[in-house]
N, C-alpha and C positions, 0 to 999 in steps of 0.2 A: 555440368549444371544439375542440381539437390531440387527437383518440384519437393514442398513444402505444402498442402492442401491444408487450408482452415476450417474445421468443421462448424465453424462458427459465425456467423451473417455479423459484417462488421453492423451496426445499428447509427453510426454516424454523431449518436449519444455525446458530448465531452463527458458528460460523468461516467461515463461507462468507461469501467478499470479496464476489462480485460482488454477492450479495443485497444487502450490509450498504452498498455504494456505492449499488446502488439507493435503499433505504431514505432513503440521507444524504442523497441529491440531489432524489430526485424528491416524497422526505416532507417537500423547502420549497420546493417548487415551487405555488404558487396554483392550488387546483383550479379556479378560473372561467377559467384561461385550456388550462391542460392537464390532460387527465387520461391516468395510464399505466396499466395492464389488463393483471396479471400474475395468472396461474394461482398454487395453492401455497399455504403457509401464510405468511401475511402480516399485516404489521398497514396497515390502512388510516388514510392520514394523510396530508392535503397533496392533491398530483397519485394518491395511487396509491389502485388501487380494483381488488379483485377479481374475477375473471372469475366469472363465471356459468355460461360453456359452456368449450369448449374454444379454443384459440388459432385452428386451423383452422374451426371455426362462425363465430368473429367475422370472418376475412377474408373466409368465404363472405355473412353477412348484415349486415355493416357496413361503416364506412366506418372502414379506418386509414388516419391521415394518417401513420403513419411505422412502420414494423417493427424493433424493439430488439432486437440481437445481440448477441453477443461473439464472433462469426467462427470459429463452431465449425461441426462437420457438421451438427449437430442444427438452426442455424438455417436450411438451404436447402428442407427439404421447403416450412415454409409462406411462404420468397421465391419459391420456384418457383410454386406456386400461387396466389400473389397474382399474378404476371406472367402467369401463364395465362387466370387469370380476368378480364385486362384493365385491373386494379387498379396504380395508377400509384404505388405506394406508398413514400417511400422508404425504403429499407434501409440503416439505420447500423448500423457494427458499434463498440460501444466495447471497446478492444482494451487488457488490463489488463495485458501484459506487453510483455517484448520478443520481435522476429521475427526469428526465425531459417531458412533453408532447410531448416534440416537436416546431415548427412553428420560428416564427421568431425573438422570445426571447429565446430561446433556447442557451445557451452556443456553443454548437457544433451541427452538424449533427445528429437528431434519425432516425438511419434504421429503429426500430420496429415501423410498422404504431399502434398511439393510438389505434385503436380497439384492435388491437391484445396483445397489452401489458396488457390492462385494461381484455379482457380476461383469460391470463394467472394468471395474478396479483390475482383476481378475484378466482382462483381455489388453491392458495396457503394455508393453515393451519396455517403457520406461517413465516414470514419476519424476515430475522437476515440481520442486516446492521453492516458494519464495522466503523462507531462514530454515533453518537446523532446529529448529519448534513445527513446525509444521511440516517437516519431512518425517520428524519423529511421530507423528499424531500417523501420520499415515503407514510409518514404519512397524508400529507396532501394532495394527491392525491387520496391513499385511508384510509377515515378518518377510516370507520369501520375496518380498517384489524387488524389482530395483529402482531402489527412490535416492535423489539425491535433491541438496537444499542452494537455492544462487541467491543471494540475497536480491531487491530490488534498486534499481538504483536512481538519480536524480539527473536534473538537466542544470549543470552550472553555468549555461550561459539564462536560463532564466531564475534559478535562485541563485540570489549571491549577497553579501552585504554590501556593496553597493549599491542596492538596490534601496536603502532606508531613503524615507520620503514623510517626515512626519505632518508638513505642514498641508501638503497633498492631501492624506490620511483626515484629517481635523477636520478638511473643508469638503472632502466626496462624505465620509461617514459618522462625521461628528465624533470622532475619537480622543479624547482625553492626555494629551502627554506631558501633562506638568508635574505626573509624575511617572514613574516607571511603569513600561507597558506588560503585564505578563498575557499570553497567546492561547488560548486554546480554537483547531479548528477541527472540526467534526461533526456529522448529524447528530441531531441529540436523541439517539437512542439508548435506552436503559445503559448495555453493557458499555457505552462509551463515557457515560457517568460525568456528564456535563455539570450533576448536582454537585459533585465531588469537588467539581472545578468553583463554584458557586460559595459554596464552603471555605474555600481558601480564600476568598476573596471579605467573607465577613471577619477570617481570621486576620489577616493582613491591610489593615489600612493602606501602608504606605506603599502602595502599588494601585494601579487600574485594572483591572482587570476586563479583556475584551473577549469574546466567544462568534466566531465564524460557524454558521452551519443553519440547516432547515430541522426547524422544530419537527417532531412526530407525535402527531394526535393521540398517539396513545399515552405517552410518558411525556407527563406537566412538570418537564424541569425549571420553565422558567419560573414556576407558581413559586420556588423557591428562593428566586432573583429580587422579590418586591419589597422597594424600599434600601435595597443594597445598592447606595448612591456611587460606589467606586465599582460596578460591572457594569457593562454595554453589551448587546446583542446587535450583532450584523445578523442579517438574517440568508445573505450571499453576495458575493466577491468572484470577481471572475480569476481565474490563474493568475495574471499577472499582477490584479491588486494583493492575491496574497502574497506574492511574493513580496511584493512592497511591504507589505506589514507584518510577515514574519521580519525584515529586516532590518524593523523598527522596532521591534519587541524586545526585550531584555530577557525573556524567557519563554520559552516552550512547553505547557504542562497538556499533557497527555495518559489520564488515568484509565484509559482505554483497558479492557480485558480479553483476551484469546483473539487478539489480532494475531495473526500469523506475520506482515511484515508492512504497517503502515508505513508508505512512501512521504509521508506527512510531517514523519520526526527526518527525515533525512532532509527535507527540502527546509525545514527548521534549521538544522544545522549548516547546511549551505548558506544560508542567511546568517549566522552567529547567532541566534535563540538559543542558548540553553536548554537542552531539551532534559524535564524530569519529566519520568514515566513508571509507570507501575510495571515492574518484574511479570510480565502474563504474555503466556505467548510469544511470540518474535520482536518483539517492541524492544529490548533493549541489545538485539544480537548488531545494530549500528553501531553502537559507540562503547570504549573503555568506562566502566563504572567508578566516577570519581574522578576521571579524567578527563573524559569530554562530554561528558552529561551523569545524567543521575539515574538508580532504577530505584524504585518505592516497594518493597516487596509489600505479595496484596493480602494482607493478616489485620489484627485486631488494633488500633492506634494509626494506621496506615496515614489518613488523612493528618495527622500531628505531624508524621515522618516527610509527606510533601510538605506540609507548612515549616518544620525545620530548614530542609532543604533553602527552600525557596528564600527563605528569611536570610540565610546566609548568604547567598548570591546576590539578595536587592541591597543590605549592608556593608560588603566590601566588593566595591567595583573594580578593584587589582582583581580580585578571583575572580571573578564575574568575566573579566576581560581572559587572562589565561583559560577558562574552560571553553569561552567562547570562541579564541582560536583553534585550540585543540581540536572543538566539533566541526571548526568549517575545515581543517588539515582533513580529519579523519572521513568527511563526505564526499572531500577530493577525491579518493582513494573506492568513491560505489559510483563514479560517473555511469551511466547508460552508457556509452562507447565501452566500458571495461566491462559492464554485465552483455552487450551484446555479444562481447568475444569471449566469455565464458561460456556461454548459450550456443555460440557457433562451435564449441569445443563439443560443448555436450549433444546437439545434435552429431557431430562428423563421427562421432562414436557409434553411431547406430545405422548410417549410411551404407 
């Protein structure tokens, strides 16, 4: 038996990813060979099993065979102390985005001052990044580390396209489907470019266009929605109604930038959405380009190149149907059961 210690207070959250990746992974993982020992509100299932004391009791009076990051500050008090104590333990950080230094090419705000990441960074064993974009962002910051990339993966017994339900849909949210439904769901922050999605929908009549996600008081996407009689705002949906309505959707637009690996387009294609997405980031490392979705590379004209796209897919529904199987074959193939047993690969390597 592999003790597995989470440096991490589950928060009991549903939005919270990193819980909800725990959960997916380590909740089918065989507890006779692993077990992971997370503080917080949790549900026990699989590998994971509640702590009893605290993170810092169990280094002092147990044995971890491995300390579970996400290469934040909060995980060094107890790597420091387990290296103190002489505990050989090692420290992976699973690292859910991309890396950035910092400064004034930076995508977004880094709270972690460099020093301090490049320390933490610096005392990890091993880097598991969720795509080959975001193991790179870290690889090349640090070249010596050992980082590798598992992609994310999907639950198919809750997306699927038998899950379409449009009349459902009409009467919880007032959703429009007299004519083709295109999907976007994400918070609408700047780099997720909701405006973008909004745009398409002035371009393209002959679609509805519907947008899942919690507006942020900083960036007035919807100011750009007014009077655009074919978009709708959900303003939230619990899992299961998305599922329902990615599986009603006829497409997937996702203009998202330096995601490292939205679980968003995959549970998209599980459902048969069409998933078109902008080339940034891990966002297109799911699917075959032109095969089972689309990537928008993110340059000048960009917005025309999703409204191409798209237009091609709402006017021939033979393609429309061939891409759309293609993408729910190719999400078969990122089940959670299959990423959990790549993760139990890449942990036993370190064991």
């Amino acid at each position: 038996m592999k003790n597995v210690l989470s440096l991490k207070r589950a928060s009991g959250n549903a939005a919270d990813g990193i819980d909800n990746f725990n959960q997916a992974v380590f909740g089918r993982m065989e507890s006779g060979e692993v077990s992971f020992w997370t503080e917080g509100i949790i549900t026990e299932r699989g590998a994971i099993k509640k702590l009893v004391e605290t993170p810092a009791a169990f280094v002092r009076h147990h044995r971890a065979d491995m300390l579970w990051g996400n290469g934040s500050v909060r995980d060094m008090p107890l790597v420091i102390a387990a290296r103190l104590l002489g505990k050989k333990s090692p420290y992976v950080i699973n690292f859910h985005t991309m890396l950035f230094r910092g400064g004034a090419d930076a995508p977004w705000k880094v709270s972690t001052p460099w020093f301090l990441r490049k320390f933490i960074f610096n005392r990890a064993n091993r880097i598991i990044c969720p795509s080959a974009a975001s193991a790179k962002s870290v690889k090349d910051l640090f070249p010596k580390k050992d980082v590798i990339g598992i992609l994310n993966g999907v639950d198919p017994t809750l997306f699927a396209s038998g899950k379409k339900d449009e009349k459902y849909l009409s009467e919880k949210y007032g959703i429009d489907f007299s004519q083709p439904v295109v999907s976007f769901v994400g918070s609408f922050h700047e780099r997720k470019r909701p405006d973008l999605f909004i745009s398409l929908a002035k371009m393209t009549p002959g679609a509805n266009f519907v947008a899942v996600g919690r507006v942020i008081p900083e960036f007035d996407a919807l100011g750009a929605a007014e009077g655009v009689k074919n978009f709708h705002w959900v303003p939230a949906m619990s899992r299961e109604d998305v599922a329902v309505f990615l599986a009603s959707s006829a497409a997937f637009v996702f203009p998202s930038l330096h995601d490292a690996s939205a679980a968003v387009i995959l549970e998209a294609m599980a459902c048969g959405a069409v998933p078109i997405v902008s080339a940034s980031g891990g966002s297109g490392e799911f699917f075959h380009d032109g095969v089972s979705g689309f990537q928008i590379p993110n340059r000048e004209g960009e917005t025309d190149l999703f409204a191409e796209k798209l237009a091609m897919l709402l006017r021939d529904e033979a393609f429309r149907g061939k891409i759309s199987q293609a993408a729910r074959a190719e999400a078969g193939r990122h089940s959670w059961d299959t990423v959990a047993q790549q993760y139990e690969h890449a942990l036993s390597e370190l064991f």
